[in-house]
C-alpha positions as CSV (number, residue, x, y, z in Angstrom):
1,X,57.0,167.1,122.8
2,X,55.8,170.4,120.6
3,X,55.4,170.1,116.8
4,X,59.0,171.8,116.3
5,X,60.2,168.5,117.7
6,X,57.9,166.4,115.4
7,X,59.4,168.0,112.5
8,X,62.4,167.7,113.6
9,X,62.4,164.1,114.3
10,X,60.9,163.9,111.0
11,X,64.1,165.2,109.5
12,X,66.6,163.2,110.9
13,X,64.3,159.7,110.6
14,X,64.2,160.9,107.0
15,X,67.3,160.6,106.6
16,X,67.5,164.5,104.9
17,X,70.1,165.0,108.2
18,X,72.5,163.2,109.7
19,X,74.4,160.2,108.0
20,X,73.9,159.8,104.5
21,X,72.5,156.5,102.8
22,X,75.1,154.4,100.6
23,X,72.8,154.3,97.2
24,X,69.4,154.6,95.7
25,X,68.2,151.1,96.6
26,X,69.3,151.6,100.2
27,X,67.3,154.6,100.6
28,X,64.2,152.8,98.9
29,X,64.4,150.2,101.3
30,X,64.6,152.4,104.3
31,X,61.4,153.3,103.7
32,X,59.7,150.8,102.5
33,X,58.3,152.8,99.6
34,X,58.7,156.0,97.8
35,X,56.8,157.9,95.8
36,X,57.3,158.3,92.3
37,X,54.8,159.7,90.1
38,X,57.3,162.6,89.1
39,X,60.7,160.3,88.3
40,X,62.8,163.3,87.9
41,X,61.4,165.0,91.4
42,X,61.4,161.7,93.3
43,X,65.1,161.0,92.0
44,X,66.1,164.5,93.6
45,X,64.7,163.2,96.3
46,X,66.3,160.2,96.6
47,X,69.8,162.0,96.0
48,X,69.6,164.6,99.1
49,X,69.3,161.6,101.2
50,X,72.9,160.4,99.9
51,X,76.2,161.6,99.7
52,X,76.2,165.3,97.9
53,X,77.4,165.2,94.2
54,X,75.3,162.8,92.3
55,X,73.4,163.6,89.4
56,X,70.3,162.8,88.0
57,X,71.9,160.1,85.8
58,X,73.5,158.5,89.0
59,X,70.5,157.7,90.7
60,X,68.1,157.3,87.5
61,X,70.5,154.2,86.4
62,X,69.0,152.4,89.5
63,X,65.5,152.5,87.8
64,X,67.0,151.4,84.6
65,X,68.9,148.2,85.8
66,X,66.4,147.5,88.4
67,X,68.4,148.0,92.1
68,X,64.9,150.0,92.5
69,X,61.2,148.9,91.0
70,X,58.8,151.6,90.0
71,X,55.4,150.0,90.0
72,X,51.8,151.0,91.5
73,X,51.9,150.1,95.1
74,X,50.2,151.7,98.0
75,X,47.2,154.1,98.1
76,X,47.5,153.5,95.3
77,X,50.1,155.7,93.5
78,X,53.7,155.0,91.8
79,X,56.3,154.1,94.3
80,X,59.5,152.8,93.9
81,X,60.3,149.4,95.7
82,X,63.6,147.7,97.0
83,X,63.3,144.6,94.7
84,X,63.2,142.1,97.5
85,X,60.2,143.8,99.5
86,X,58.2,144.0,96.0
87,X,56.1,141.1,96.6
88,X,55.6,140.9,99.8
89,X,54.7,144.7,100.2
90,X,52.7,144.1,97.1
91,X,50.9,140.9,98.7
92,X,49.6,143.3,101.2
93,X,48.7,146.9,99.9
94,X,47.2,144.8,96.7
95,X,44.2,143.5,98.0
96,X,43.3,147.4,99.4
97,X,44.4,149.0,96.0
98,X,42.2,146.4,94.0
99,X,38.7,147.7,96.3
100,X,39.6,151.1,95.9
101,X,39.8,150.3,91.8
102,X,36.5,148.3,91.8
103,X,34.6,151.7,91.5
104,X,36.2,153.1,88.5
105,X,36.7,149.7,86.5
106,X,32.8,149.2,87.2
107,X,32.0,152.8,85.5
108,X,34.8,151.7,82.6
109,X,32.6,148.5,82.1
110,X,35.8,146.6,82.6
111,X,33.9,143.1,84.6
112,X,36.2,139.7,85.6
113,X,36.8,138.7,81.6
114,X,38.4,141.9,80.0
115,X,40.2,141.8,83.3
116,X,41.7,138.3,82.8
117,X,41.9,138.9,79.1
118,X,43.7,142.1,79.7
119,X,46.5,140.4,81.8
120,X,47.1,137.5,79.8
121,X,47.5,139.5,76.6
122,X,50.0,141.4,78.6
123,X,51.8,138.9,79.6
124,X,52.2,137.5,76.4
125,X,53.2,140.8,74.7
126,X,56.2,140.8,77.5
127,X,57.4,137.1,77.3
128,X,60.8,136.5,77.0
129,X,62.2,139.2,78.7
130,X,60.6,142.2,76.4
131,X,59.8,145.5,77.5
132,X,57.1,147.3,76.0
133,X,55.8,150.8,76.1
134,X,52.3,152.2,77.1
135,X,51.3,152.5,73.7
136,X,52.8,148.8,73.3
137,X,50.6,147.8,76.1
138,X,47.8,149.4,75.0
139,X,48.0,147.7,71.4
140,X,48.2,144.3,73.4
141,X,45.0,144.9,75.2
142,X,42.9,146.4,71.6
143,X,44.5,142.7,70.0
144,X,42.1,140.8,72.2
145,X,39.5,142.8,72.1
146,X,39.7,145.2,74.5
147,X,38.4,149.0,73.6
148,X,40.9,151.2,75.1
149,X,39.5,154.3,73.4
150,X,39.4,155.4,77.0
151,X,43.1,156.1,78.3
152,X,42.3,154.8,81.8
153,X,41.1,151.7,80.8
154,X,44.9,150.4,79.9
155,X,45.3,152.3,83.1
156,X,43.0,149.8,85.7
157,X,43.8,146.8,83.9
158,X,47.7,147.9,83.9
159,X,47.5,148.5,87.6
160,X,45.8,145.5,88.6
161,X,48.5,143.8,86.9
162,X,50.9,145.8,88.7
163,X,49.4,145.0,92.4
164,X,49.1,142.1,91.9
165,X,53.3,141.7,91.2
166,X,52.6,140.7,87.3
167,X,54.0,143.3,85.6
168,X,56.4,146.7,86.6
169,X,58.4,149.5,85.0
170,X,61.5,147.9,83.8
171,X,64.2,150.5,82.1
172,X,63.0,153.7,80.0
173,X,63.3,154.4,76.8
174,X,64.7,158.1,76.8
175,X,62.5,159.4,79.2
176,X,59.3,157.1,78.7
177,X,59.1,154.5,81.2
178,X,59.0,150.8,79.9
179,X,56.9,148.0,81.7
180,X,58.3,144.4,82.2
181,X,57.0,141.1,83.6
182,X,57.8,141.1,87.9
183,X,59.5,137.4,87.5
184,X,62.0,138.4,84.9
185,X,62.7,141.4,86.2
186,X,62.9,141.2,89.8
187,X,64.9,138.3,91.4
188,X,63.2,135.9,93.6
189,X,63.3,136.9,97.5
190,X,61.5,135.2,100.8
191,X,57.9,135.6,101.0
192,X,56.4,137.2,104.7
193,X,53.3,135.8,106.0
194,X,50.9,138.5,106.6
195,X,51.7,139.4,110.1
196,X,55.3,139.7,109.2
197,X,54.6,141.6,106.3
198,X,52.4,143.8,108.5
199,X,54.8,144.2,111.1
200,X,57.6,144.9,109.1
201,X,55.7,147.5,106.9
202,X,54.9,149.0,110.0
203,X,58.2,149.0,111.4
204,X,59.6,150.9,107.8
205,X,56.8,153.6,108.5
206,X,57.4,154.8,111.2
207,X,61.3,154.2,111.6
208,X,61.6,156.6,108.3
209,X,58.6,159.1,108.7
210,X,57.9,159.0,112.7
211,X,56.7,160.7,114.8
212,X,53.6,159.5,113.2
213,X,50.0,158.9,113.7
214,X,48.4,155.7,113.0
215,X,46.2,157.9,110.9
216,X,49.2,158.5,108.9
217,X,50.4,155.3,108.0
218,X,47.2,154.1,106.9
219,X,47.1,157.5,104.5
220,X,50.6,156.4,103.1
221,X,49.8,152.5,102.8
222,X,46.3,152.4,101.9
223,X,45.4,150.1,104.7
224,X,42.9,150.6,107.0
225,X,43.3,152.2,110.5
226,X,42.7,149.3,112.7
227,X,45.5,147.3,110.4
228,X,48.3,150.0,111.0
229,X,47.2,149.8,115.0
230,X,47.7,146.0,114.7
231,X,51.1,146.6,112.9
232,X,52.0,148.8,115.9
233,X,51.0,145.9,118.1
234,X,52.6,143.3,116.4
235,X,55.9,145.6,116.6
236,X,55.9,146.0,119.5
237,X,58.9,146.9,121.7
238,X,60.7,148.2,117.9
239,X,58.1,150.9,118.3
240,X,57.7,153.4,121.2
241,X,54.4,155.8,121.5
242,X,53.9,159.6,122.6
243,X,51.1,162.2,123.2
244,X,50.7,165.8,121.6
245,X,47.5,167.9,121.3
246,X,45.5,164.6,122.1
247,X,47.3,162.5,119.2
248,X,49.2,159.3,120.0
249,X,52.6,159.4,117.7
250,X,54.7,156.4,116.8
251,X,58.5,156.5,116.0
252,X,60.9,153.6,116.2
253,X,62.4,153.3,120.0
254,X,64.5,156.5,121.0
255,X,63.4,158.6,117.6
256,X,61.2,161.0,119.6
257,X,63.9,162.9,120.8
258,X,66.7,164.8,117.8
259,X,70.0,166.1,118.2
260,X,69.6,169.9,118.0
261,X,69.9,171.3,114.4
262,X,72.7,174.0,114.7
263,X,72.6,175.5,111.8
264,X,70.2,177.4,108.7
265,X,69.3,173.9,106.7
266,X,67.2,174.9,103.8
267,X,65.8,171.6,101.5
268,X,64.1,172.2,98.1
269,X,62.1,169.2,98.1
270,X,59.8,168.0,95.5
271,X,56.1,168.2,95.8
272,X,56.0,164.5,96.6
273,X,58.5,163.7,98.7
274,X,58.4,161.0,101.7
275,X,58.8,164.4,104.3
276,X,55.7,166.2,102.7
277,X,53.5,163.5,101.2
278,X,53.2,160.7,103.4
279,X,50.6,161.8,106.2
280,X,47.0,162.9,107.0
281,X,48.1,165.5,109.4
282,X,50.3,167.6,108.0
283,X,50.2,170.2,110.9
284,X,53.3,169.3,112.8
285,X,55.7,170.6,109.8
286,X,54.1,173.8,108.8
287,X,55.7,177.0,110.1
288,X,53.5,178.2,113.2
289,X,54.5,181.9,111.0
290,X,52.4,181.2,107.8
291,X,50.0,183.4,107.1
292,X,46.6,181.2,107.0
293,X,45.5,182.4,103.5
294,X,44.7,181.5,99.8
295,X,48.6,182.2,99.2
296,X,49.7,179.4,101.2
297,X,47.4,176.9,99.2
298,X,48.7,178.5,95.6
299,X,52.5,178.2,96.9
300,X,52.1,175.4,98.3
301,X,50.8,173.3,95.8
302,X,54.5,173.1,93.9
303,X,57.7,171.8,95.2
304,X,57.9,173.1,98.7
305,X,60.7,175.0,100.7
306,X,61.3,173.7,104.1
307,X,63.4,175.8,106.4
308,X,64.8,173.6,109.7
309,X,61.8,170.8,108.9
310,X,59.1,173.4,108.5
311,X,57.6,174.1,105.4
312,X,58.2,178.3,104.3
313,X,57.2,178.4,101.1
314,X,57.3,176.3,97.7
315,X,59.3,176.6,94.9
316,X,59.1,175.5,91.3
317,X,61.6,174.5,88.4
318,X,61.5,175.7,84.8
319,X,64.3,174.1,82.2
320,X,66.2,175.5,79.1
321,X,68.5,173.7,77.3
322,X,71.5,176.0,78.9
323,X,70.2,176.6,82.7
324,X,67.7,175.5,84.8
325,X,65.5,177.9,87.0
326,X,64.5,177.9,90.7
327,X,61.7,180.5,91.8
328,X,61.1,180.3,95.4
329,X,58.4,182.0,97.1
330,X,58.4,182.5,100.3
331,X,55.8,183.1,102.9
332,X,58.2,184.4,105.2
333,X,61.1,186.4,105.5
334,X,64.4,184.7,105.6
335,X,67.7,186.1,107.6
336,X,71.0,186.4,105.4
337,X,72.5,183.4,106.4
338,X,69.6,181.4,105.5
339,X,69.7,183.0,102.2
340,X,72.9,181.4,101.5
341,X,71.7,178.3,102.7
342,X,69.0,178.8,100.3
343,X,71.4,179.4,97.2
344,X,73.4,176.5,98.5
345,X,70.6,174.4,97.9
346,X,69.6,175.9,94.6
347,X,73.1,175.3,93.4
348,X,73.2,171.7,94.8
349,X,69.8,171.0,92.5
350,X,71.6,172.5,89.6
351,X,74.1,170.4,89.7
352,X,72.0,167.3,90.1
353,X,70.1,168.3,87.0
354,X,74.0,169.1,85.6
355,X,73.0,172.9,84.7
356,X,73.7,176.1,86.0
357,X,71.4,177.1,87.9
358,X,69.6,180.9,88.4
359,X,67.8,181.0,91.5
360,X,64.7,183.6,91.7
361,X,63.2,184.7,95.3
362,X,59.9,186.6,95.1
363,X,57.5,187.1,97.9
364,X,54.3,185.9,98.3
């Protein structure tokens, strides 16, 4: 197994080659989580793991009638959720999410009572079935109290309510996000016991971002090490394990080994997509080519350009009211035909956004 392999695997368990996924909520689920601090990068991502031709209102109407849940979940960072795993994922990454809070709402002077008070007054503010803003929920919190002078203090009390499956975005306003109470938002689905929850979290890793290391999964998750290596236990014949450079990787049984890719394939993925942002060791997808420099860190801290599952360069978007454009820089040179695979791509993302589309190549 070499890292060409890795990333390779990583492609096709992503889902970004091979069969497409059916809908928005389906590719959610397959991976148990996906990031989604940037809605309108994260929908893009969502979309090249379905059936070409849908547009940025296709898959947005899932957030806005709830077939996906955005909400603070693992690490702890905006994901969206397949609405029956919201709980139970939630029941598990919360308790991690709330230590790795306890810091910041310590320096915000934020103790057990503003805490309590906080949640309550938002709960009340979305009774019945309202959805409220961030200003909204900020007002709520000031009525009892609360100084939110300080944005992140509506922040930690937001996301403890968020972790702990109280509230969640429900559908935006424009293009400001709403939140809603979990119960009248999401339906009511089986709880796990922790093992199962464990196990199954486990299994969704790996199955959608293996080969992995347990080092990974625990980056992604927030849990701890030793948890993700008993997940890998408690999975247990669902998972299979290999060695590379000293490293034990996990992938779902018979995912080690991908069809051969037979073609240029050129993705414009966003900066935090479930291919790029979902592991400690990013090494096994990085171009052995790249020059090791200052340039790579500047490119690569946009969207990134991945050429055959290994990252070339980034790329960034800049919209008008009549066009949207792509500049790509590139960190190495591309042949003609993956040129056109390139424009391809840039021309699939225009139409997803529903403008043309003028794409820019510059060297770095």
């Amino acid at each position: 197994m070499t890292n060409r392999a890795v990333a390779h695997a990583r492609l096709r368990n992503s889902r970004l080659v091979g069969s497409p996924l059916g809908s928005a909520d389906e590719v959610v689920g397959w991976f148990g989580a996906v990031q989604s601090q940037d809605i309108p990068g994260s929908l893009w991502g969502i979309a090249q793991r379905m059936a070409p031709g849908l547009t940025i209102g296709d898959v947005g109407a899932a957030m806005d009638d709830g077939r996906i849940v955005r909400t603070h979940g693992p690490r702890p960072t905006w994901h969206f959720l397949y609405p029956a795993d919201v709980r139970w994922i939630l029941s598990l990454v919360g308790p991690r999410v709330e230590q790795t809070m306890a810091g910041l709402a310590r320096r915000l002077a934020i103790g057990p009572d503003e805490m309590a008070r906080g949640q309550a007054a938002i709960e009340r503010a979305m009774a019945g079935g309202v959805s409220v803003t961030r200003s909204q929920l900020r007002d709520a919190l000031g009525s009892v109290g609360i100084d939110t002078s300080e944005p992140l203090v509506t922040g930690v009390i937001g996301m403890r309510a968020e972790v702990r499956a109280v509230v969640c975005n429900g559908p935006r306003r424009g293009n400001q996000p709403t939140f809603v109470l979990v119960d009248d938002w999401v339906p009511p689905a089986a709880a796990l016991s922790p093992a199962d929850a464990l196990r199954e979290l486990t299994i969704r890793y790996f199955r959608s971002h293996g080969p992995a290391l347990a080092q990974d999964m625990a980056w992604w998750s927030g849990l701890t090490v030793g948890a993700v290596r008993e997940g890998i236990a408690l999975a247990g014949a669902a998972l299979e394990s290999r060695r590379l450079d000293g490293k034990d990787y996990a992938a779902v049984a018979g995912a080690f080994d991908p069809d051969p890719i037979l073609a240029p394939l050129l993705h414009l993925l966003p900066n935090y997509d479930e291919y790029l942002g979902s592991y400690r060791d990013y090494s096994p997808i990085f171009d052995e080519a790249l020059p090791r420099a200052r340039t790579v860190a500047d490119v690569l801290g946009t969207h990134l350009v991945v050429r055959d599952g290994l990252v070339v360069g980034g790329w960034r978007r800049a919209l008008t009211r009549d066009r949207v454009t792509v500049t790509v820089t590139l960190l190495i040179q591309l042949t003609p035909a993956e040129v056109h695979a390139l424009e391809e791509a840039a021309a699939a993302f225009g139409r997803f956004i529903g403008l043309p589309v003028e794409l820019r190549i510059v060297a770095a």
